[in-house]
N, C-alpha and C positions, 0 to 999 in steps of 0.2 A: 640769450633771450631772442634776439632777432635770427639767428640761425635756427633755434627752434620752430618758432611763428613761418620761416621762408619752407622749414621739412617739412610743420603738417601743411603749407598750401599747395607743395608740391604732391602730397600724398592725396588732398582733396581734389586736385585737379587731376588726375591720374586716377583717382575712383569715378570720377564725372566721366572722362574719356569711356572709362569700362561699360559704364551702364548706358549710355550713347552707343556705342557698339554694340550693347549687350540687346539693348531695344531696337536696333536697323537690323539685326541677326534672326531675331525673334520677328520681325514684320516679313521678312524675306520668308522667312520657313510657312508663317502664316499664310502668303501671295502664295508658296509655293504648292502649300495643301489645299487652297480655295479652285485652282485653276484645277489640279490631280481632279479634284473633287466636281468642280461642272465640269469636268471632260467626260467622267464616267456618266454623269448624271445625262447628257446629250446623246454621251452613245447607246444607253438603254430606251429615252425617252423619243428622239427625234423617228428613228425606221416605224413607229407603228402613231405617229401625227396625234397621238393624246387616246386613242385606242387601246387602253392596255387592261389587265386583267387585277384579279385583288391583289396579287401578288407582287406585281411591278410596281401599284402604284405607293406599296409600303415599300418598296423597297427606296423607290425614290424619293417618298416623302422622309424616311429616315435621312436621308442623304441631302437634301434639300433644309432638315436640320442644322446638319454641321455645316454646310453653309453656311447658316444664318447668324448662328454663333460665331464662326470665322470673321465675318464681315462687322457684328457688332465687337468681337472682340479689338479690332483693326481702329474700328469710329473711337471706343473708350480711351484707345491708348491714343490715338494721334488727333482727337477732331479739332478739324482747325477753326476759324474765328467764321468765316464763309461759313461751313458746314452747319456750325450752331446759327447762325443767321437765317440760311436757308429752313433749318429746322424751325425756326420760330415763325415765318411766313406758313409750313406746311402748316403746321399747327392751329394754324389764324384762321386759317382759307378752311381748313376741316370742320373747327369749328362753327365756324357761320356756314359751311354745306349743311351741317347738322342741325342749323337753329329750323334753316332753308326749309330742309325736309318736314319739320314739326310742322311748320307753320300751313304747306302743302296739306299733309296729313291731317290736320285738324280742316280744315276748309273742306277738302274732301268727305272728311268725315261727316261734318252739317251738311253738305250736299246728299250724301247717302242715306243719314237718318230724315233728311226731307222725305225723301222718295219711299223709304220705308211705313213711314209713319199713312203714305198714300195708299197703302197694300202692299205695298212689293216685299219680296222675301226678306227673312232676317240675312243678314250679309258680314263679313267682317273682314277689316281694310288691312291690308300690311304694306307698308313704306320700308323699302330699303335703299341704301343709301351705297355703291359699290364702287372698286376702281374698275375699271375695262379698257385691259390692255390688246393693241390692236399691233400684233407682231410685223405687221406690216408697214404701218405707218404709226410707229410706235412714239412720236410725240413725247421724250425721252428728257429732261432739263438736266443738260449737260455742266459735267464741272470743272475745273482745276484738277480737285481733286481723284478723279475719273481712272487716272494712270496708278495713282498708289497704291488701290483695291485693284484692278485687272482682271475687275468680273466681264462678264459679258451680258449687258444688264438686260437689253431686246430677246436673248434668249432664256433669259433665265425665269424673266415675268410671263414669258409664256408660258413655260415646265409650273411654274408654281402656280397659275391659273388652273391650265389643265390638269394636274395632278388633285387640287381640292375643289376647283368646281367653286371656287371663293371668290372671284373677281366678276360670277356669274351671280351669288347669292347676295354678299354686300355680306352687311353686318349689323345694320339698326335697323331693329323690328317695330313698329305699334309706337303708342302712345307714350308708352316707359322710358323711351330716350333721352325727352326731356328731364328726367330726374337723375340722367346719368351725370351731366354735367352741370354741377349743382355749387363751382367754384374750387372743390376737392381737386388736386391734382391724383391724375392717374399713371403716374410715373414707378411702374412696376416692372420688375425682370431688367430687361437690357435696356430701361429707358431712365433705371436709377442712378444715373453718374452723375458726377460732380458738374460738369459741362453744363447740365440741363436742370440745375438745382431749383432756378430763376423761374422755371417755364410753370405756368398752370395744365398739365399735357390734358387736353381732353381723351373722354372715352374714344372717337372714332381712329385716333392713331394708335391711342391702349391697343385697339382691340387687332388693328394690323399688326403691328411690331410684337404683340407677346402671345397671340392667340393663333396665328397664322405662321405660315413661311417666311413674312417679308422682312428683312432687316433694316436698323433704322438708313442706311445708307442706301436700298430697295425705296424707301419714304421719301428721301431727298429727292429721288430724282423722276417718281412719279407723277405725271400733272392731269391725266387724263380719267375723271370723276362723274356719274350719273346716278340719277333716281331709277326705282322702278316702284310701281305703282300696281298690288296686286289685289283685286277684289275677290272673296270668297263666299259662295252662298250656296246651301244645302237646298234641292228643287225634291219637295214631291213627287216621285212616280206613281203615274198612276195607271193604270194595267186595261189594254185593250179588253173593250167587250165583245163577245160572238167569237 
C-alpha cells in the first residue's frame, strides 16, 4: 500500500515537472513568434513613417492580429497577481474617463441647444473619448512583467495607431455611451479568463482589447487618454447674385 501511494506520487510529480516544461517550452515558442512577428511588422511599417497604401496597411493589420493574439494568449496563460491588479485600476480609471465624457457631452449639449434655440443652425455634438500615443515621449507604465512578453511596446503603439487611425478616432460616440455601461460586464473574446472573472470590464476597454489591435497587455501599460469634442452643422449655401 505505501509503495503504491510513494509510485503514484512519484508518477504525479513527474507529470507536474512535464507540463511545467511543457508550458516554459510553449511560452518560449510564443516570445519567439511575437518578436519574428514585430520584426517584420517594423520592417514593412517604419521606411514609409505611416504613409502606406491599402495594401500594406492590410497586410500589417493582419499581422498586428497575430500579435495580439500572441500576447493575450501569453496574459491568459501566465498573468500574474500585479497584472490583474493593474488591470483592475485600468478598468476603474476607463470607466470614470467615460462617466467624464458624458457628463462634458451633456453640458455641452444644453449649451448648443441654448444657442440653437437663439437661431443658430441645427448642429449635432460627437464626444469621443481616445488613447494618444506620443512615440516620442510615450509615457509607457512599466512592469515586472515587461521582460516575459519582449514586445517592443513604444513601437508597436505607434504601427497600431497609424495603421487604423484608432488612437486618432477614440471609440465613444454621442449620447448612447451611457447606456453601454449599464453594470453588465463586457468581458468578451480575449478578456473572458478566469483571472478576470471578478471584474465588471466596461465598454471603453471592450471596445480596445476586442474591437481593435491592442492586447490586453497593450492596456496594462497604456496611461496616456483624451477627449475630442466635435461639432457638426449643415450651413445653407446661398448663391451669388449678378
Amino acid at each position: 500500500m505505501c509503495h503504491d501511494m510513494t509510485h503514484r506520487f512519484a508518477i504525479f510529480a513527474a507529470e507536474k515537472r512535464w507540463n511545467m516544461q511543457n508550458q516554459k517550452d510553449n511560452i518560449i515558442q510564443l516570445r519567439k513568434r511575437l518578436q519574428d512577428c514585430e520584426d517584420y511588422i517594423l520592417r514593412i511599417a517604419k521606411p514609409f513613417e505611416g504613409y502606406w497604401n491599402k495594401a500594406t496597411e492590410e497586410v500589417i493589420g493582419d499581422h498586428l492580429d497575430t500579435r495580439k493574439w500572441i500576447l493575450d494568449e501569453m496574459f491568459a496563460k501566465h498573468a500574474t497577481e500585479a497584472e490583474v491588479r493593474r488591470f483592475e485600476v485600468v478598468n476603474e480609471r476607463l470607466l470614470a474617463l467615460t462617466r467624464q465624457l458624458n457628463e462634458h457631452h451633456r453640458t455641452l449639449q444644453e449649451q448648443m441647444s441654448a444657442i440653437h434655440t437663439l437661431g443658430g443652425e441645427p448642429f449635432e455634438l460627437e464626444t469621443t473619448l481616445f488613447y494618444s500615443h506620443n512615440d516620442e515621449d510615450p509615457q509607457l507604465f512599466t512592469m515586472e512583467e515587461d521582460a516575459f512578453y519582449g514586445s517592443r511596446w513604444n513601437e508597436m503603439l505607434w504601427v497600431i495607431g497609424e495603421n487604423s487611425r484608432l488612437d486618432d478616432i477614440g471609440w465613444c460616440c454621442g449620447d448612447h455611451i451611457c447606456d453601454l455601461d449599464d453594470g453588465q460586464t463586457w468581458a468578451e473574446g480575449p478578456l473572458r479568463i478566469p483571472q478576470l472573472d471578478h471584474l465588471c470590464i466596461c465598454y471603453a476597454v471592450h471596445a480596445l482589447c476586442t474591437h481593435m489591435h491592442y492586447s490586453i497587455p497593450d492596456l496594462l501599460r497604456m496611461t496616456t487618454y483624451a477627449f475630442n469634442y466635435q461639432i457638426n452643422t449643415n450651413v445653407d449655401l446661398v448663391p451669388l447674385e449678378g
